[in-house]
C-alpha positions in Angstrom: -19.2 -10.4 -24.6 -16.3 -12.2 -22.8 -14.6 -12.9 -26.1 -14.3 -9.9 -27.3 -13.8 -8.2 -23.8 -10.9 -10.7 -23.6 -9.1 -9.8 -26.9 -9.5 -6.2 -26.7 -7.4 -6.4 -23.0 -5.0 -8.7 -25.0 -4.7 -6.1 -27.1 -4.0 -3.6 -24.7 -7.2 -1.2 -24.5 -7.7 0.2 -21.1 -9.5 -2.2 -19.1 -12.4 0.3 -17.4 -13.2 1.4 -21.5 -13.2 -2.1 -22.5 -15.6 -3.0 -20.2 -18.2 0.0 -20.8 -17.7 -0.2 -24.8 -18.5 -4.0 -24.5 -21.5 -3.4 -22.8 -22.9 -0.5 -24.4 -22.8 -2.5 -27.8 -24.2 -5.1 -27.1 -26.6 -3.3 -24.6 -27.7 -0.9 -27.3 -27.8 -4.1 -30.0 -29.9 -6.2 -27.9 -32.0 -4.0 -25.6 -31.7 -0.5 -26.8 -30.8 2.7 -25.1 -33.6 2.7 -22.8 -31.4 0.1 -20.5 -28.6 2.5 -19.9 -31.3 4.6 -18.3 -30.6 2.7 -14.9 -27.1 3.6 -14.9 -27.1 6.5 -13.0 -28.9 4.8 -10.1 -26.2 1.8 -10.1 -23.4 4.4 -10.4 -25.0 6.7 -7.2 -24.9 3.7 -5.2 -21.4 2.8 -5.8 -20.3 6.4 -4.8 -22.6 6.0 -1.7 -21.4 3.0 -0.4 -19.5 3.3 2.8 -17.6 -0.5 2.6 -16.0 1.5 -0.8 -14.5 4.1 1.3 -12.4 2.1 2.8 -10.3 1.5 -0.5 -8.5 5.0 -0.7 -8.1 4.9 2.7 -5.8 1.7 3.3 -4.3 2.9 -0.3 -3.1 6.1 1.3 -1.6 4.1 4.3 0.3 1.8 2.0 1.6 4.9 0.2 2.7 6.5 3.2 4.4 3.6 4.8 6.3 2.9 1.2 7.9 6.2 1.0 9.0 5.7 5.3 11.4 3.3 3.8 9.8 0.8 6.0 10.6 -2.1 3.8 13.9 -1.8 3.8 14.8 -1.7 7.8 12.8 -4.8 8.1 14.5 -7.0 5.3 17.7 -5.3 6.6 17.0 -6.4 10.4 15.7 -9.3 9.3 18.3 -10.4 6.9 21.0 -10.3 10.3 18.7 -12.3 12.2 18.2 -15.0 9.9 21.6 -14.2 7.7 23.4 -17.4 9.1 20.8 -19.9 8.4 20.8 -21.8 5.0 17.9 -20.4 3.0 17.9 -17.3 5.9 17.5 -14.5 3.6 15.1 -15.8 1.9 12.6 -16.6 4.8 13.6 -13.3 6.2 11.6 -11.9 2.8 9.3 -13.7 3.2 8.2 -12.7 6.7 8.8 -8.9 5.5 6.7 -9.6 2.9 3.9 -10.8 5.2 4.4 -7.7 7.3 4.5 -5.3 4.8 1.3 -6.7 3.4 -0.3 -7.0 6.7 0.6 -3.2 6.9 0.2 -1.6 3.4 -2.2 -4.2 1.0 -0.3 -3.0 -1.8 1.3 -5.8 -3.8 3.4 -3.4 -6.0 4.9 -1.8 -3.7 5.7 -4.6 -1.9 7.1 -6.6 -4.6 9.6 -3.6 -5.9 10.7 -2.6 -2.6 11.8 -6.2 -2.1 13.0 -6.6 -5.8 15.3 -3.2 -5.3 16.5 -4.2 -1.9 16.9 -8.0 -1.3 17.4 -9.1 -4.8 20.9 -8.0 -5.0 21.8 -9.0 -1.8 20.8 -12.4 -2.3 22.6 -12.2 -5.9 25.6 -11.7 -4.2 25.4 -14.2 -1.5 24.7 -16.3 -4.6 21.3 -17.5 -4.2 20.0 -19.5 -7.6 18.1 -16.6 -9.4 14.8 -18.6 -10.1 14.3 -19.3 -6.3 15.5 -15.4 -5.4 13.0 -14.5 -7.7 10.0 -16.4 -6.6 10.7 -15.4 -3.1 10.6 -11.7 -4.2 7.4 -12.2 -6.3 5.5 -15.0 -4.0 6.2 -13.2 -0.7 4.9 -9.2 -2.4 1.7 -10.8 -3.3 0.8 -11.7 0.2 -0.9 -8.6 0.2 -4.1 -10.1 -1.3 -4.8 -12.6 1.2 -3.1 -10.9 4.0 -5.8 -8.6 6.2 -6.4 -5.5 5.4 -6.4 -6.6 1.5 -8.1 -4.4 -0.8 -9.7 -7.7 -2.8 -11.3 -8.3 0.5 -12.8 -5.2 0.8 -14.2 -5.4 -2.8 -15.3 -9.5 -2.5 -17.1 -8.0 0.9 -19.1 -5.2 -1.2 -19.7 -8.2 -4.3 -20.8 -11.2 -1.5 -22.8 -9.2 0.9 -20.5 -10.0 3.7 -19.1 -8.2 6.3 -15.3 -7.3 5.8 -14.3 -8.0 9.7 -15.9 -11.6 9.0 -13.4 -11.8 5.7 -10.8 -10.4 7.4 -11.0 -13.0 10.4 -11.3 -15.8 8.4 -8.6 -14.6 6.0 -5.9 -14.9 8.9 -5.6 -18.9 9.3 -5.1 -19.4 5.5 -2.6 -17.0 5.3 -0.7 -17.7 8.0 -0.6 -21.7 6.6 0.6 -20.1 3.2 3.0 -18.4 4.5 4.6 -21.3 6.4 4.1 -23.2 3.6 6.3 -21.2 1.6 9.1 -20.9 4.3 8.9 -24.6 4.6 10.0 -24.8 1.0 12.4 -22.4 0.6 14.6 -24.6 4.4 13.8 -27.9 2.3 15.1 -26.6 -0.8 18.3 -24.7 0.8 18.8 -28.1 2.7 19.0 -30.7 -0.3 20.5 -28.3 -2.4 23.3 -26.8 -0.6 24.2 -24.2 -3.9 20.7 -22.6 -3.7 20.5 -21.0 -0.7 23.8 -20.8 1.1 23.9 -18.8 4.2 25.9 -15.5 5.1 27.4 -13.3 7.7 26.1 -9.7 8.2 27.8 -6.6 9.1 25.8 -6.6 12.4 27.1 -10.9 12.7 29.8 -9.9 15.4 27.0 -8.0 17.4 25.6 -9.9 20.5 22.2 -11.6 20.0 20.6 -9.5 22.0 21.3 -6.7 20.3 20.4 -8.1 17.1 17.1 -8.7 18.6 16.8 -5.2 19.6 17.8 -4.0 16.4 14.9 -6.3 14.9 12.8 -5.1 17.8 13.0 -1.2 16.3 12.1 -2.1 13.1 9.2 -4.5 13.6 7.2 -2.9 16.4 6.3 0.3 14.7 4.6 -1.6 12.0 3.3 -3.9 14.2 1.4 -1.9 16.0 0.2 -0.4 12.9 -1.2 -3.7 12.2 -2.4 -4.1 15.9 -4.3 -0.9 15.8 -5.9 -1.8 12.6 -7.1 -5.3 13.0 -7.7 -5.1 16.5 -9.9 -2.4 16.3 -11.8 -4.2 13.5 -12.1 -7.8 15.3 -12.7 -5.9 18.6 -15.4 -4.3 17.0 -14.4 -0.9 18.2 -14.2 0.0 14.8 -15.8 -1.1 11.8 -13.8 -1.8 8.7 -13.8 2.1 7.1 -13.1 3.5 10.4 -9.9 1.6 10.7 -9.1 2.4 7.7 -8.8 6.0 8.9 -7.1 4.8 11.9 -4.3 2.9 9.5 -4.4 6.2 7.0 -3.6 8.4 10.5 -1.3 5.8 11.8 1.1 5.7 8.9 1.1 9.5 9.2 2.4 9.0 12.4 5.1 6.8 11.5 6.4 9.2 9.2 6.3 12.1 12.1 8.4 9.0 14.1 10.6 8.3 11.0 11.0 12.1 10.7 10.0 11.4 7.2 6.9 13.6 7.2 7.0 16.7 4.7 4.6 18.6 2.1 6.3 17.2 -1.1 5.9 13.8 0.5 2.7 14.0 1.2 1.5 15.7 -1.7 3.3 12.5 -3.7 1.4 10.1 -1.7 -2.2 12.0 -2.1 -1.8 12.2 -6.1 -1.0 8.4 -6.0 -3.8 7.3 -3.9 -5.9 9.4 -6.4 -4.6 7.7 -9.3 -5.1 4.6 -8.2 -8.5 5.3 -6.4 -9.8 6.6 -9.9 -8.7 3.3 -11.5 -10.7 1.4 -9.4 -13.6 3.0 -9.2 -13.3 3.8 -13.1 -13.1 -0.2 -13.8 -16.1 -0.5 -10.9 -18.2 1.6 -13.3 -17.6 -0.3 -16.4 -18.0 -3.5 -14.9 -21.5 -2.3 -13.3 -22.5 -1.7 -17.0 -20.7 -5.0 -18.1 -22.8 -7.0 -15.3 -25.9 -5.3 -16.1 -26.2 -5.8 -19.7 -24.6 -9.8 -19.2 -27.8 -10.0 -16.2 -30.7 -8.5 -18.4 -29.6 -10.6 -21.6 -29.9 -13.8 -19.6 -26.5 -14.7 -19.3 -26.9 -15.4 -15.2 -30.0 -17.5 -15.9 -28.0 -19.4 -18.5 -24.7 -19.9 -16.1 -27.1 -21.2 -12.9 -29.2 -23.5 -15.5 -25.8 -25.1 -16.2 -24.5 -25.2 -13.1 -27.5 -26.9 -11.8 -27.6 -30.0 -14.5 -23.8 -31.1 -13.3 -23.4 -33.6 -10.7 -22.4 -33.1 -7.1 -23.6 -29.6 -7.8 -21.6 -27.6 -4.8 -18.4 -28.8 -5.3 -19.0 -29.1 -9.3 -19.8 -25.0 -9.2 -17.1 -25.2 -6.4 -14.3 -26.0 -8.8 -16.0 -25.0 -12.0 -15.9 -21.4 -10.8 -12.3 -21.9 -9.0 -10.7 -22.9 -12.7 -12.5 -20.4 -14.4 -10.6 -17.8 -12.3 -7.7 -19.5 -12.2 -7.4 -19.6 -15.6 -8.9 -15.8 -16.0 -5.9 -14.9 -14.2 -3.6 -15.7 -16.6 -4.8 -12.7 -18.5 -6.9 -10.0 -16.4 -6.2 -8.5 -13.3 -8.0 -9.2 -10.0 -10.5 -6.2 -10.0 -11.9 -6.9 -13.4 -12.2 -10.5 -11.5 -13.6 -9.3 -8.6 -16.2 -7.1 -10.6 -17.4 -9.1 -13.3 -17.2 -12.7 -12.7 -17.8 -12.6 -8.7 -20.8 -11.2 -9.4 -22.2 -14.0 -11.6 -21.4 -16.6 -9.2 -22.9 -14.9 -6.5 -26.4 -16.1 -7.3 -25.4 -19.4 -8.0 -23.7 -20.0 -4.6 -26.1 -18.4 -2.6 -28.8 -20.7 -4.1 -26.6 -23.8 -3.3 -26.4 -22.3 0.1 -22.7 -22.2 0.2 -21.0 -20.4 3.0 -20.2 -16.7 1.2 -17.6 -15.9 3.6 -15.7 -19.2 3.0 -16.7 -18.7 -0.5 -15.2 -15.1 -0.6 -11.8 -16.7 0.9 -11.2 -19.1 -1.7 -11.8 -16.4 -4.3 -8.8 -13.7 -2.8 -6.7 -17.0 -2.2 -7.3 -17.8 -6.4 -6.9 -14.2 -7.1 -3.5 -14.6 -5.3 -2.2 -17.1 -7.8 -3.4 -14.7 -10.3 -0.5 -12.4 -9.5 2.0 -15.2 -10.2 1.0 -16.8 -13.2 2.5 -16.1 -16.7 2.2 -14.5 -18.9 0.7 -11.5 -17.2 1.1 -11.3 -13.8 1.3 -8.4 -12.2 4.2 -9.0 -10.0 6.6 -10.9 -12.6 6.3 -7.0 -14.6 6.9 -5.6 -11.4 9.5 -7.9 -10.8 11.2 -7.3 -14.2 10.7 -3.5 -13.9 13.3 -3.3 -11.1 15.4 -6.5 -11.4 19.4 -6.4 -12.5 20.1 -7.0 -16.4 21.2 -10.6 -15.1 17.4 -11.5 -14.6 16.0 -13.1 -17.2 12.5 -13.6 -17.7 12.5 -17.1 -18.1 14.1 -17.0 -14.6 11.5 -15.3 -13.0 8.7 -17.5 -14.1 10.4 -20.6 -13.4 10.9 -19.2 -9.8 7.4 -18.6 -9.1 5.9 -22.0 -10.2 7.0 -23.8 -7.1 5.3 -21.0 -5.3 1.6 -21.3 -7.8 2.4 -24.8 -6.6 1.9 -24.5 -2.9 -0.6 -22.2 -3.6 -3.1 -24.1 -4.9 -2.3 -26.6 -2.6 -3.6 -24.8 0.2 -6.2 -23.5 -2.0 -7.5 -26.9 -2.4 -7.1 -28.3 1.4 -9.3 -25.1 1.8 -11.6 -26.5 -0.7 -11.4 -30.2 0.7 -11.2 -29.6 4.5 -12.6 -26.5 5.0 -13.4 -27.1 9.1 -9.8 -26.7 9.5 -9.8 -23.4 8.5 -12.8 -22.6 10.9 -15.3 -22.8 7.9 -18.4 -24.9 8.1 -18.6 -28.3 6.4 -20.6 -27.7 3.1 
């Protein structure tokens, strides 16, 4: 099944009919028709699922805050605070990134905002292209680990965990990824002085406190976007789906404050969300089917039997199933991930009694990496989509390595030490 599911996305079918043809083959070969009866009743309970409705929601307010131009006053404030530092533009994306993401959840948008707007200005203060590049692609996918992430909303529905638990315990990792990746980017600029010189604004003669204030007008508005959002979830004010609303409302008053609200704008941003909303829920259906016809043909029973016979058994399924999605994300996106391979090792790791929150961490910090890694990810297309003729490919995949680097570094102290992170020893 994974063979063949595998070469028909190489191939380029669309991934929500791959997964339903695959299933419905070998569901009708091996157990007959009858099986798809129970379809219905697994496709009712997606729809009914109130943790789901979240998705569209946070989708819309990403949207929204995209067309507000919101991503381009920050990297612009930013880029004049931090303009005269070595390596300054860079960590100034990289702390947009982290806010947009914190914002919006949308890695796409994130990444080609970015890749339109601070790509050429650090071409012509005459960054090296690989590490401009990896900046642009590392610092968009932040989105994924960042709270509110959409993989976190989906890993919650998977696990059987609670999203404000996911969310809360997503925040410490991502804030030591993101300083990992600024600590790189000062070491680099330091030892090599061509890589990441620094620059003078057009705001440089300005006083510093103005620059701050400057910075000050474009930060807080998102801010307390974010403020509003989280804290109403780890306040428990609100749970997850209701602050979702709250973000979805929130961005529409940003755009009333950027006096960027209008019909044509928001009929744009409603036929987006839709698009993408049916995507998701299109692939949830197929993998449902997918998962159902792998569970009933044994293939769960067959996984945990194996599992079981290798030594050290947590941390054997522990990084058996972490370089099985690593290496699954070289080729499929993180929802088919998240649908179809999450929910084989669910069984497993509750049976080992491993921590599911911790457990659901690890898995959006993987699915992170996912984004990066060539051939096919995501954000190296989205990258190259926007990117000036002088961009190579080659250049954008030798940027990002450093970044799958510290990735997996900190996915592996997460592993190895997880009471830092807050996590129970397993």
């Amino acid at each position: 099944m994974f063979l063949i599911t595998l070469m028909l996305l190489m191939v380029g079918f669309p991934v929500a009919f791959t997964f339903a043809g695959v299933a419905v083959i070998f569901g009708v070969l091996t157990q007959g028709v009858d099986l798809f009866a129970f379809m219905p009743y697994r496709i009712m309970s997606v729809m009914q699922n109130t943790i789901l409705m979240a998705v569209p929601l946070f989708i819309f307010m990403g949207i929204v805050l995209q067309k507000t131009k919101l991503a381009e006053q920050l990297l612009e404030a930013m880029g004049e605070l931090f303009g005269n530092v070595r390596g300054g533009l860079a960590v100034s994306t990289i702390l947009v990134g982290s806010l947009l993401a914190a914002s919006t959840g949308v890695v796409g948008a994130s990444v080609v905002a970015m890749g339109v707007i601070s790509l050429p200005v650090m071409l012509k203060h005459h960054y090296k292209k690989t590490l401009a590049s990896g900046v642009i692609c590392a610092s968009g996918t932040l989105g994924q680990i960042i709270p509110p992430s959409i993989v976190l909303i989906i890993l919650a529905d998977v696990l059987s965990v609670p999203v404000g638990d996911l969310f809360k315990g997503a925040v410490m990792p991502s804030l030591i990824l993101v300083g990992g990746y600024i600590l790189y980017v000062l070491i680099i600029a330091q030892f090599d002085k061509q890589a990441a010189p620094a620059f003078k604004g057009k705001n440089h003669n300005l006083k510093k406190s103005t620059q701050y204030l400057l910075v000050a007008k474009a930060v807080l508005p998102p801010l307390s976007l974010i403020i509003a959002v989280l804290g109403s979830i780890f306040s428990g004010i609100a749970t997850p789906t209701e602050s979702a609303s709250i973000g979805a409302v929130g961005a529409l008053v940003l755009a009333i404050f950027y006096k960027r609200l209008n019909w044509a704008m928001l009929r744009e941003t409603s036929i987006e969300t839709i698009k993408i909303t049916s995507m998701v829920f299109a692939i949830l259906i197929g993998a449902t089917a997918f998962s159902m016809v792998f569970t009933y043909n044994g293939g769960d029973t067959l996984m945990e039997a194996l599992i079981m016979q290798l030594p050290a058994k947590e941390m054997s399924f522990i990084l058996l199933s972490m370089l099985i999605i690593l290496i699954l994300g070289f080729f499929i996106d993180f929802i088919e991930i998240s649908l179809i391979i999450v929910p084989i090792f669910y069984p497993i790791a509750q049976s080992l009694g491993i921590d599911m929150t911790w457990f659901a961490i690890l898995i959006a910090m993987n699915l992170q990496t996912s984004f990066l890694t060539p051939p096919f990810g995501f954000s190296l297309f989205y990258l190259k989509g926007v990117a000036p003729k002088s961009i190579q490919t080659m250049d954008i995949y030798k940027g990002v390595m450093p970044f799958i680097a510290i990735q997996i570094m900190v996915l592996m102290s997460l592993i190895l030490f997880p009471t830092w992170y807050g996590f129970a020893d397993f």
